[in-house]
Every structure is written in C-alpha cells, then in structure tokens.
N, C-alpha and C positions, 0 to 999 in steps of 0.2 A: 704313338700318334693315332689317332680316333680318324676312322673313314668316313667321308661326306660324302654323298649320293650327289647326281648332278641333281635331283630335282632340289633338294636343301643347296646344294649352291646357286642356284636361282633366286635363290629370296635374297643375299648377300646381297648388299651393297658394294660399290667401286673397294671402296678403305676395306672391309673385310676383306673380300678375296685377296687384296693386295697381302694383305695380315698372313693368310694365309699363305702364302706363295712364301714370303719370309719365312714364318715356321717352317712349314716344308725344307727350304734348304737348311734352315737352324738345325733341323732334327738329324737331315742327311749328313752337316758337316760335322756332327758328333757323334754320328754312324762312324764317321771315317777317322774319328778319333783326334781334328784337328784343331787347332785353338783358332781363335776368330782373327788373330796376327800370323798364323802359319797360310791360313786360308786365303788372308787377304795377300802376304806377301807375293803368295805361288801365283794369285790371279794379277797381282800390279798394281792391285788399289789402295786405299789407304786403310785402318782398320775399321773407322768412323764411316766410312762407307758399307762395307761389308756390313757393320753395325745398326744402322738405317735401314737397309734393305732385311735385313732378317726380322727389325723391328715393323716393317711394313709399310716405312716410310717412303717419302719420294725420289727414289734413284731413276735411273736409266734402264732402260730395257738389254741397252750390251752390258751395263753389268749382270742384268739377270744372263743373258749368255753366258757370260765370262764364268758365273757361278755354277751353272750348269754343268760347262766343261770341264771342271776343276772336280768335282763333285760325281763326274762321269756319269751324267744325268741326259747329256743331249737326245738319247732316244725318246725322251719324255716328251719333245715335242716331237716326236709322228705324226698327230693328227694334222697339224698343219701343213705337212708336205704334199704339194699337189698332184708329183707325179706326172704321168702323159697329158693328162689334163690341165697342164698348164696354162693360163693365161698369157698369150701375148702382151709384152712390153714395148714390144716397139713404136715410138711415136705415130701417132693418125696421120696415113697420106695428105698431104698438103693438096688442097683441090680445089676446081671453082663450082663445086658443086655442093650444094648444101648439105649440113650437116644431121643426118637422120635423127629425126625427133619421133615423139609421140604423136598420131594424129588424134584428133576428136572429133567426132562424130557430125554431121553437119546440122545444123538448129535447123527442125521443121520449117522454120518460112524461108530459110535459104534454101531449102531441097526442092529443084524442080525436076526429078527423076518418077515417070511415071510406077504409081501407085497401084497393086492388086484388090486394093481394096476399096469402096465408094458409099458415100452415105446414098440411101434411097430417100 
C-alpha cells in the first residue's frame, strides 16, 4: 500500500477518498489473513456489504466502525477525539432572551455617535 501525503489528499475528490478508505481496510483485512465472508460474519453484516465498502461504495459510517473494530484499527481515529476540550451537548437554555447573533456595524447615516474627526 503506497503512502498519500495530506497535501495529495486534498486534491481527492469525496469518491476517491471514500476509494481509499475501502482499500485501506481491503489491504488491513488481508493483513489479518481474513476472507471478505469471515470478516463480514465476525462484524454481522452481510458479505456484499463488506464488499461495497472496500470497493468505496456507499455504506454507512458504523459499518466503517464496525470494520475498524474487527480489524483492531480503532486507534486510527485519534485525531478525532476531543478530549478536555469537549464541546458541550447539552440543549441551549430555553429563555426570553434573545438568541446571540452576529452584530454589524451601523451604516454611517444611522450613526449619530459623536465623531473625532471634521471636515474644515
């Protein structure tokens, strides 16, 4: 299996990378010496699945976990974990107060805020 740089994975399109990410597991479940029917059984899905997804087609993102785990690949996604810095999920207080926005700057003929500057 040939290494991509991220800067050549940036020119990829959606469908290659996807491409990729299939070969990637293809390559790993033949690393581990397994047939595309032992692979699929172990993970639950069908083989035509598995099939699909190696081919780069359109499956599911838990399959791609499912294959991960099987494959004992899950550390592969690290970079996504946020750690301390997690994001808050919990739903936005319910309030009568408005909902913070962007402000924009106010159009010169609406600003009557004295000026340091003065034409002579």
């Amino acid at each position: 299996m040939t290494e991509i740089s991220y800067n050549d994975i940036k020119t990829f399109s959606d469908a290659e990378i996807i491409q990729k990410i299939g070969g990637f597991t293809k390559h790993h479940r033949i690393l581990l010496n397994k047939s595309q029917e032992q692979m699929a059984r172990e993970i639950g899905i069908a083989r035509s699945t598995l099939s699909l997804f190696e081919r780069g087609e359109n499956t599911s993102l838990l399959v791609f976990v499912q294959i991960l785990r099987a494959l004992n690949l899950l550390d592969s996604l690290g970079p996504f974990q946020l750690g301390e810095q997690e994001v808050s999920l919990q739903p936005a207080k319910s309030s009568e107060s408005a909902p913070l926005r962007a402000k924009t700057k106010n159009k010169p003929e609406d600003d009557d805020s004295p000026k340091d500057w003065a034409f002579y």
